[in-house]
C-alpha positions as CSV (number, residue, x, y, z in Angstrom):
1,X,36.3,-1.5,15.5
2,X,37.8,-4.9,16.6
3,X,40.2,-6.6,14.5
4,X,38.8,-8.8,11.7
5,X,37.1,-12.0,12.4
6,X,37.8,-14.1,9.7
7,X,41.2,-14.7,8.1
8,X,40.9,-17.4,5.4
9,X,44.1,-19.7,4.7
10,X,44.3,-19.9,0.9
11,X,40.8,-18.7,-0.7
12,X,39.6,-17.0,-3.4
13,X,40.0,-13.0,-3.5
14,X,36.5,-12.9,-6.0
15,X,34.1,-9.9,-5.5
16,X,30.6,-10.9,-3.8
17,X,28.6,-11.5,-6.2
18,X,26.1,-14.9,-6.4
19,X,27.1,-14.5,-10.2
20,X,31.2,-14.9,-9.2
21,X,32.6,-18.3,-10.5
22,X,33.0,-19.8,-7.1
23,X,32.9,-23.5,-6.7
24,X,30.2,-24.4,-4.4
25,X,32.0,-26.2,-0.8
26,X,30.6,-28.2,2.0
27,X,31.8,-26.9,5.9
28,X,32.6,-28.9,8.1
29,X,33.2,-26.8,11.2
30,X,34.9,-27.8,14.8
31,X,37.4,-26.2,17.0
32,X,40.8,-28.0,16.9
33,X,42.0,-29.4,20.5
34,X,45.5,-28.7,19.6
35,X,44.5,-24.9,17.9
36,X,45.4,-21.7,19.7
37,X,43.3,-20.0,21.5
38,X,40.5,-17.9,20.1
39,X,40.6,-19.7,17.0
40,X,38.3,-21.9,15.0
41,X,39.6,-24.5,12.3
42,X,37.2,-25.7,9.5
43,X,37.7,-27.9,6.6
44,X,35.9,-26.5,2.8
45,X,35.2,-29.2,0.6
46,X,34.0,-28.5,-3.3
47,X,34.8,-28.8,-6.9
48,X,36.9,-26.8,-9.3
49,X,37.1,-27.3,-12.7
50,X,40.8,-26.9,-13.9
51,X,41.7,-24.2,-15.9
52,X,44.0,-26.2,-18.8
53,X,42.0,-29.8,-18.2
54,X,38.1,-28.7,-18.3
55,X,38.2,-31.7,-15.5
56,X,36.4,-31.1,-12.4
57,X,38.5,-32.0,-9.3
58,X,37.4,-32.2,-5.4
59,X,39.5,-29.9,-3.4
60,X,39.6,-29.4,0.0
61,X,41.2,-26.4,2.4
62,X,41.6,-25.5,5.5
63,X,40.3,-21.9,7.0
64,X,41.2,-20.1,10.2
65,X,38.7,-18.1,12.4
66,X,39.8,-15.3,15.1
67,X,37.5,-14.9,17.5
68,X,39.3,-12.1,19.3
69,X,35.8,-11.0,21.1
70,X,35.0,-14.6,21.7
71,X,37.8,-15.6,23.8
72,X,37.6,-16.4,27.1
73,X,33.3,-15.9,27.2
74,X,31.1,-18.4,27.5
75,X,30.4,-20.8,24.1
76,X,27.6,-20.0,22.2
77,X,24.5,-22.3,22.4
78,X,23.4,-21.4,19.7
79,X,24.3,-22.4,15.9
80,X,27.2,-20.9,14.4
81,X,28.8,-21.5,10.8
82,X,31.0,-20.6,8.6
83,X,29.7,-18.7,5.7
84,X,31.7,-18.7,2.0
85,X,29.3,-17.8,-0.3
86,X,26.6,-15.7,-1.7
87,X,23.8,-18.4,-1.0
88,X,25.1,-19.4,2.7
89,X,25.3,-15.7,3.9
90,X,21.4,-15.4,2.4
91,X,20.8,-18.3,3.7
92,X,21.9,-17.6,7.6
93,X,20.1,-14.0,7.3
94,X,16.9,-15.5,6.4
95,X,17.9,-18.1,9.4
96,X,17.9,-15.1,12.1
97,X,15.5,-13.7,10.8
98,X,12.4,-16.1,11.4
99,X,13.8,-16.3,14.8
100,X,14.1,-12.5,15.5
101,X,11.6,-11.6,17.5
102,X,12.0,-8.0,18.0
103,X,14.0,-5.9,15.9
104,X,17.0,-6.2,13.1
105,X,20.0,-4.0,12.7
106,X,21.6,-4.3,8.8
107,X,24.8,-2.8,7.9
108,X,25.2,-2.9,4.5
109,X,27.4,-1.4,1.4
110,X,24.4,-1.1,-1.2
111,X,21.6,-2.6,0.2
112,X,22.9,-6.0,-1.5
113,X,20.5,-7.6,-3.9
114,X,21.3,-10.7,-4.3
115,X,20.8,-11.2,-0.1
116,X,18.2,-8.6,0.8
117,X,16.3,-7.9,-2.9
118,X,16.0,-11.8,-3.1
119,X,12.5,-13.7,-2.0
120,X,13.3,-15.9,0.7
121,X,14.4,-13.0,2.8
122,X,11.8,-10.7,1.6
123,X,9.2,-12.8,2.6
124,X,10.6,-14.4,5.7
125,X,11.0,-10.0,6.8
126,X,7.1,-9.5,5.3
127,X,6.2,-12.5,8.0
128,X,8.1,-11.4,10.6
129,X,7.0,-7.5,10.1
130,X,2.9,-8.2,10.0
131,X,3.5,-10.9,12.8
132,X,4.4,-8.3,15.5
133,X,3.2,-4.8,16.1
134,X,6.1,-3.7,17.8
135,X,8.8,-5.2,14.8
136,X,11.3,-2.6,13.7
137,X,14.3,-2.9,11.2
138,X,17.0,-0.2,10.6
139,X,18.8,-0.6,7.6
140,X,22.4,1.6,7.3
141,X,24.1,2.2,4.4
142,X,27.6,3.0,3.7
143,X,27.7,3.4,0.3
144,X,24.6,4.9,-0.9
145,X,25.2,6.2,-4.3
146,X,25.9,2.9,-5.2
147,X,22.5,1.5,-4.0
148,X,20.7,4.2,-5.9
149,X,21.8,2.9,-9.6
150,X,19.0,-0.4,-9.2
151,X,15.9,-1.3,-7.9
152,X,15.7,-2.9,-4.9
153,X,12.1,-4.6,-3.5
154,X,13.4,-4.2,0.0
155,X,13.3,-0.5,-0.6
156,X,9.9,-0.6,-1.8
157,X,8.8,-2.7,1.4
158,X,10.4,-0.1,2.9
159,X,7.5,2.6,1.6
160,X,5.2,0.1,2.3
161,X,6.2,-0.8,5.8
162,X,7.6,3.1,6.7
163,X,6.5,2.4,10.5
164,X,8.4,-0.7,10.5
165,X,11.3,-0.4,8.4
166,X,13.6,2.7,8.1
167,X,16.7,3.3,5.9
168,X,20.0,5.8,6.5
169,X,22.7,6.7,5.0
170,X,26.3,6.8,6.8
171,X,27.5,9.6,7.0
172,X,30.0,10.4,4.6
173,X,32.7,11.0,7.1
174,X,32.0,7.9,8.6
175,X,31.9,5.4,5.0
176,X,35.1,4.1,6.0
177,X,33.2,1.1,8.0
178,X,33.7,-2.5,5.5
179,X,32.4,-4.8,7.3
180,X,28.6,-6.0,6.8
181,X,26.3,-7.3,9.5
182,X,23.0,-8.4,9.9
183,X,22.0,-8.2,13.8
184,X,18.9,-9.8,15.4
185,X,17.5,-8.8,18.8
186,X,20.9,-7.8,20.0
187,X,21.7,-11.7,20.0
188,X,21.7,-13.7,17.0
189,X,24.7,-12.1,13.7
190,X,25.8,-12.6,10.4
191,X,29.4,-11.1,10.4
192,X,31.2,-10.6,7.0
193,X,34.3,-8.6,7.9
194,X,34.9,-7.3,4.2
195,X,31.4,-6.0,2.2
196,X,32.8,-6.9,-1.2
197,X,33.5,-10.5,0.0
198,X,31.2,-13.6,0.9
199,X,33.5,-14.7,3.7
200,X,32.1,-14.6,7.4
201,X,30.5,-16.4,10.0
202,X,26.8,-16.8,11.6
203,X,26.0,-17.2,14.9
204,X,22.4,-17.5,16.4
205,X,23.3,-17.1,19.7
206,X,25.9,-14.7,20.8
207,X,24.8,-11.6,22.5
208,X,28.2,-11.0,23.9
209,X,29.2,-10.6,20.7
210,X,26.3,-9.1,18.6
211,X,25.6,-6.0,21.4
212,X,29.2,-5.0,20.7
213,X,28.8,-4.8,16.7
214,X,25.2,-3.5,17.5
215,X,27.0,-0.8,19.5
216,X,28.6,0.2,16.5
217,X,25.7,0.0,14.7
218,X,23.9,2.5,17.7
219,X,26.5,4.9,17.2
220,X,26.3,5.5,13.3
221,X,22.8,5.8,13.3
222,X,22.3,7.8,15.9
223,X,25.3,10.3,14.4
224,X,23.2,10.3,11.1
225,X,19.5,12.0,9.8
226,X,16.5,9.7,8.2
227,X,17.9,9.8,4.6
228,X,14.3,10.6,2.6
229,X,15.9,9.7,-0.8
230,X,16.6,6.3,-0.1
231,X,12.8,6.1,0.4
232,X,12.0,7.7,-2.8
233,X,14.6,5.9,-4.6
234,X,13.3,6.0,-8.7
235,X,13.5,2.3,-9.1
């Protein structure tokens, strides 16, 4: 595995969870002219109440970005942001996926509710599923006794769909991996570099970038058997 991509100067350390009190920030993204090289500065704006006050107060901060499998390729063309929180990581899965065209690659700790158990995903992957005969979505997952306590309507798409959507669990040699991905048509990634965290980026054009982490993908699903329990999950 590369390094991580994201480093963030001065942010919270709060578990992912759309339910986590995190105060909701505007990015405003750009590389610096005077920034070393392979690295992206952004300013976060939001509120924050204030613990002893009750007042809410604009805040602003400055993240960092290492692109360390970036640097020296071609920029992207595409649209790439920087991703915080729970509802901007849904938000730029559900982006690459209405404009996948062939096939997605998910990496994910517990199969993630609040992304991939939440509507505008589920029916943006129904549209893209029924719209192509040839669609198909692998879904690993490296913490699968974890996704097993709660329902989850992906799963049950899953059953639905069986032709077009396939689950497995890492192998348990391999659960190590904590980073989470979403990869479409080898090209177009949402990167988190921590599972338990929001922080990451998007980009929905980078195949340079997203065959690499797809690579990675290949290899631990490849190294693992269709999981049937997942399927039949008792939700």
């Amino acid at each position: 595995m590369s390094a991580s991509l994201l480093s963030w100067l001065g942010t919270s350390n709060q578990p992912a969870s759309c339910s986590a009190n995190l105060a909701p920030g505007t990015v405003t993204q750009g590389t610096a002219p005077a920034g070393p090289a392979g690295k992206i500065f952004t300013e976060v704006r939001g509120l924050q109440t204030d613990e002893d006050t009750g007042v809410r107060l604009e805040y602003v901060r400055t993240a960092a970005i290492d692109e360390p499998l970036m640097t020296g390729q071609t920029q992207s063309t595409g649209t790439r942001r920087v991703l915080s929180t729970c509802e901007e990581v849904r938000s730029a899965v559900v982006e690459i996926t209405l404009q996948a065209n062939r096939s997605l690659a998910i990496l994910t700790p517990d199969l993630e509710p609040d992304i991939y158990d939440h509507e505008d995903f589920l029916e943006t992957l129904k549209k893209f599923i029924l719209a192509r005969a040839f669609a198909r979505v692998r879904v690993m997952i490296t913490n699968p006794a974890r996704a097993m306590k709660s329902g989850n309507q992906f799963v049950h798409m899953g059953r639905r769909l069986n032709s077009y959507i396939e689950f497995r669990n890492v192998k348990e040699e391999s659960r190590d991996h904590e980073e989470a991905f979403c990869i479409a048509d080898g090209k177009a990634l949402v990167y988190r570099p921590d599972g338990k965290r929001w922080n990451g980026i998007s980009d929905t054009n980078k195949p340079a970038v997203a065959r690499q982490y797809l690579d990675t993908f290949d290899e631990l699903w490849h190294a693992t058997d269709i999981e049937p329990s997942v399927r039949l999950l008792h939700l």
